[in-house]
SETOR-736345 format. One record per residue (C-alpha): x, y, z. Coordinates in nm, 3 decimals, always signed. Example, Ala and Ser with C-alpha at 12.3 -4.5 7.8 and 13.67 -1.06 7.14 Angstrom:
<sites>
(site (+1.230,-0.450,+0.780));
(site (+1.367,-0.106,+0.714));
</sites>
This chain:
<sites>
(site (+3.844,-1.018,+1.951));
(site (+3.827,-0.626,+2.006));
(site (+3.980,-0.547,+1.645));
(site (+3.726,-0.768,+1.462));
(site (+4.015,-0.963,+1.311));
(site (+3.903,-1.370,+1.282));
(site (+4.170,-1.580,+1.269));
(site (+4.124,-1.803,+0.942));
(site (+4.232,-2.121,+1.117));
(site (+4.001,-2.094,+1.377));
(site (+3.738,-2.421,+1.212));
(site (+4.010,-2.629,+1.193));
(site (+4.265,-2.569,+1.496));
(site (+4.111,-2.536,+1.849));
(site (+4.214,-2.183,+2.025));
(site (+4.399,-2.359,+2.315));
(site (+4.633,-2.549,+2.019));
(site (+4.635,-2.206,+1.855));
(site (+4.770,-2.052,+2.205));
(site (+4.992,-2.295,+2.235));
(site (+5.124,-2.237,+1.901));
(site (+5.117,-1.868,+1.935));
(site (+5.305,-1.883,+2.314));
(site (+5.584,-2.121,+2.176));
(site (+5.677,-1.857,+1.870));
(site (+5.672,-1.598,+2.130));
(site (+5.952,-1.785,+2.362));
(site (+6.157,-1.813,+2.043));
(site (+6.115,-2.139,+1.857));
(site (+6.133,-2.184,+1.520));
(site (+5.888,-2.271,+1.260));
(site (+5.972,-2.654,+1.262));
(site (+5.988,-2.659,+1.632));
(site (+5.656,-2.528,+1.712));
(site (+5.449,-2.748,+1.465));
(site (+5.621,-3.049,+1.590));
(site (+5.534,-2.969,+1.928));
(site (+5.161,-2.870,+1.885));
(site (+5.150,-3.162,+1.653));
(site (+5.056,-2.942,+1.302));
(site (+5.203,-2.856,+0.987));
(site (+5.436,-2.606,+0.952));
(site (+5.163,-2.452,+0.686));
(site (+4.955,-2.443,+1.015));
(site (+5.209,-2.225,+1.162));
(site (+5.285,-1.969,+0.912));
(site (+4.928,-1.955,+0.833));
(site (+4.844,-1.836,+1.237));
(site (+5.209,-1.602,+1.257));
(site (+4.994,-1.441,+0.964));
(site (+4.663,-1.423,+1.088));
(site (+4.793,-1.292,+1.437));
(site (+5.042,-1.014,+1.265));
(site (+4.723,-0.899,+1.100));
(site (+4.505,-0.925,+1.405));
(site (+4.814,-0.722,+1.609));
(site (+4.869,-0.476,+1.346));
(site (+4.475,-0.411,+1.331));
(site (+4.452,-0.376,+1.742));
(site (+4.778,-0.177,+1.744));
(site (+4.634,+0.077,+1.472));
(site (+4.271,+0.136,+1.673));
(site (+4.414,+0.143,+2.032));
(site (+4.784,+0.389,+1.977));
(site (+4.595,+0.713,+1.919));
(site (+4.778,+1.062,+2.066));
(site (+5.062,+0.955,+2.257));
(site (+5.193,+1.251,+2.421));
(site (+5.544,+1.183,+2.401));
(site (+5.851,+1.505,+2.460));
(site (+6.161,+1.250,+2.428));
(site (+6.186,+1.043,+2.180));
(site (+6.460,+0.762,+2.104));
(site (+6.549,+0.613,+1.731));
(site (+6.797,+0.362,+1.629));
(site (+6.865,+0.142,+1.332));
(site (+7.012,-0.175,+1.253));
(site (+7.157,-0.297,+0.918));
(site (+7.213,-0.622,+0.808));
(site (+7.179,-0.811,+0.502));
(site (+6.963,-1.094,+0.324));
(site (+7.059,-1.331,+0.062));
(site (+7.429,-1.125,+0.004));
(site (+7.537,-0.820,+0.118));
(site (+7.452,-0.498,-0.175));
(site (+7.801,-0.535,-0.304));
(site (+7.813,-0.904,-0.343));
(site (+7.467,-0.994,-0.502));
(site (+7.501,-1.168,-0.819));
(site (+7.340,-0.967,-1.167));
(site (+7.017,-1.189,-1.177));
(site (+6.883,-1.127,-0.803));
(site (+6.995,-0.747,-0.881));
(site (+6.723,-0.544,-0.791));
(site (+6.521,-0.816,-0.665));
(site (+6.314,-0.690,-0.338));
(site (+6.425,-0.875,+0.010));
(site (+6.763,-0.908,-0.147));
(site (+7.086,-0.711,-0.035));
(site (+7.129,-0.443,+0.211));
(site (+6.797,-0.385,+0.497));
(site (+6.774,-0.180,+0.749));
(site (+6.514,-0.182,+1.020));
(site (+6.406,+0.142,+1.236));
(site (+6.287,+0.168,+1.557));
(site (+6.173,+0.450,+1.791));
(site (+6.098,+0.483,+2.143));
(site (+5.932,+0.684,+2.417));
(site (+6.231,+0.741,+2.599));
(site (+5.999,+0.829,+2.968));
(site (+5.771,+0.565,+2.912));
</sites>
């Protein structure tokens, strides 16, 4: 792998089990559904969702260097976990993950 990232998993599950794994999270199936189908534990699966958003975030940090970019395109979402900001109870108050989130995005609108 170019980033130098190993995957931790790789002793005990074979690469083509781990790229099935990894190609039936990317087509949308849950958690449960993808360790029944490649016959492991749903451990199995978080574990190699980790190790791959590790591996992705490494690659993605050595190969984006100066994009030249003149337009560029931002949105945000909101949504909520657990109970919207107004509605969560005094105990998870202040609790992080919990409440009102927002995620950002930004795009190169030419490219």
């Amino acid at each position: 792998m170019r980033s130098g990232i190993k995957f931790t998993t790789a002793n005990v599950v074979s690469t083509a089990k781990r790229v099935r794994i990894v190609s039936a999270l990317v087509e949308s199936n849950s958690l449960r559904a993808t360790a029944r189908m490649a016959s492991v534990s749903r451990n199995t699966v978080n574990k190699i969702l980790l190790d791959l958003g590790t591996a992705c975030a490494a690659f993605q940090g050595e190969a984006i260097r100066n994009v030249p970019s003149n337009r560029i395109q931002c949105d945000e979402i909101w949504s909520f976990v657990y109970a919207k900001a107004q509605n969560v109870p005094e105990e998870k108050n202040g609790e992080f993950g919990v409440g009102d989130v927002w995620a950002f995005t930004a795009l190169d609108a030419d490219s």
